[in-house]
N, C-alpha and C positions, 0 to 999 in steps of 0.2 A: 504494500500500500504506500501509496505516494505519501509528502509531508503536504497538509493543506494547512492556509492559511485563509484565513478571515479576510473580507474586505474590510478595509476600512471605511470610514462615514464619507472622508472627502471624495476617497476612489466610490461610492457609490454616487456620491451627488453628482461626479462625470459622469456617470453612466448614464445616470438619467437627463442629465442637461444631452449630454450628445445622441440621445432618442429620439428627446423633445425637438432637437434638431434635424433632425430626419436622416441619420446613421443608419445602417443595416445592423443588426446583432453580431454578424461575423466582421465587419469590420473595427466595430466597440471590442469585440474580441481580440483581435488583434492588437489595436492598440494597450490592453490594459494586460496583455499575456496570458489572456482566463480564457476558459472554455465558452463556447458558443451557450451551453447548459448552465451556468454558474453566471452568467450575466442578463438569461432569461429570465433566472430565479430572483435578481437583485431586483428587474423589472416590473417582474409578478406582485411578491409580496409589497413596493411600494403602491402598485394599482391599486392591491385590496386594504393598503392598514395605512395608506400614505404617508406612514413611518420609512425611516430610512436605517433607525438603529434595531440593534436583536432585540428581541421579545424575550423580554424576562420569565422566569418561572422556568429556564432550559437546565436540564440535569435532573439529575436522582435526587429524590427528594428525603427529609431528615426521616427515622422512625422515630425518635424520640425529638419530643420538643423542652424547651427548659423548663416546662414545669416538671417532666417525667425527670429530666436531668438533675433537678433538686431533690426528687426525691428520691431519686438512687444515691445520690450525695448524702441524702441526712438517714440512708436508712445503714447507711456505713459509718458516718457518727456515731447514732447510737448501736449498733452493734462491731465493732472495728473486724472480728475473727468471719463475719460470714463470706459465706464464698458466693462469686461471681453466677456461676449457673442459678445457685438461689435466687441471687436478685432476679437476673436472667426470667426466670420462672411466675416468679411474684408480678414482676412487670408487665411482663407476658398477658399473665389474668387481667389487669389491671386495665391495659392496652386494648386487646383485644385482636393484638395480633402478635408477632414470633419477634420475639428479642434476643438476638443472640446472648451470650456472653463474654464472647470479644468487644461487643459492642458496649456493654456495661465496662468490661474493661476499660477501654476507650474514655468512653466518659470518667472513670476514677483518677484516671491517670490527667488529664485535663485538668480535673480541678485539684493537683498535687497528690494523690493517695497511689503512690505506686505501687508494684505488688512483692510488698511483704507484707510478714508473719507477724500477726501479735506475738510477744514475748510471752512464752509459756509459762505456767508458775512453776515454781520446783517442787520436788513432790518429797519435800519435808512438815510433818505435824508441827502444831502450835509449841507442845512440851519438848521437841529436839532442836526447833529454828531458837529458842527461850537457850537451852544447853549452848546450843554455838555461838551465841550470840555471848556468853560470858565463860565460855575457854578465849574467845578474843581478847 
């Protein structure tokens, strides 16, 4: 696949001034080094939206929005040890559609909570941590 490139606004306003002037397609082609197709299409979409720039809202769109992002945020506050698929799962219900867990990931890592481990407690009793604590 070739590398394409975007018109830009000015290269489009030529195009359409040298239309308005009574150019053929293929010679507008020639001049601007683009396909006879790709200067049709700059044509086209100004007839129907007399816009000359891209139309927003192009790409993949978010699954989560910042309110789902705050609460995957605060539901890792108050619990710090849960794992990712849980949230994953929670969200999931919540949502009403499929959250990964990368993507949770993702989002922790965003707002600073990278992935480690809470610190475990040691698995010493009250009356031996009391002992160690006074041979020190």
């Amino acid at each position: 696949m070739e590398n394409r490139k975007e018109t830009t606004i000015e290269e489009r306003k030529l195009v359409i001034k040298l239309s308005n002037e009574g150019k053929s397609l293929r010679n507008i082609a020639e001049v601007f080094g683009r396909s006879v197709n790709s200067i049709q299409k700059i044509l086209q979409t100004f007839k129907k939206t007399g816009m000359m720039a891209n139309t927003e809202g192009r790409g993949r769109k978010k699954i989560m929005n910042s309110i789902t992002e705050r609460r995957v945020i605060h539901q890792v506050k108050i619990d710090p040890k849960i794992s990712a698929p849980k949230i994953a799962a929670s969200t999931s219900n919540t949502l009403g559609r499929s959250v990964s867990a990368e993507t949770v990931r993702r989002v922790l890592r965003k707002a600073g909570y990278n992935g480690r481990v809470a610190r475990k407690k040691p698995l010493i009793g009250k009356r031996n941590s009391q002992a160690g604590i006074e041979i020190r």
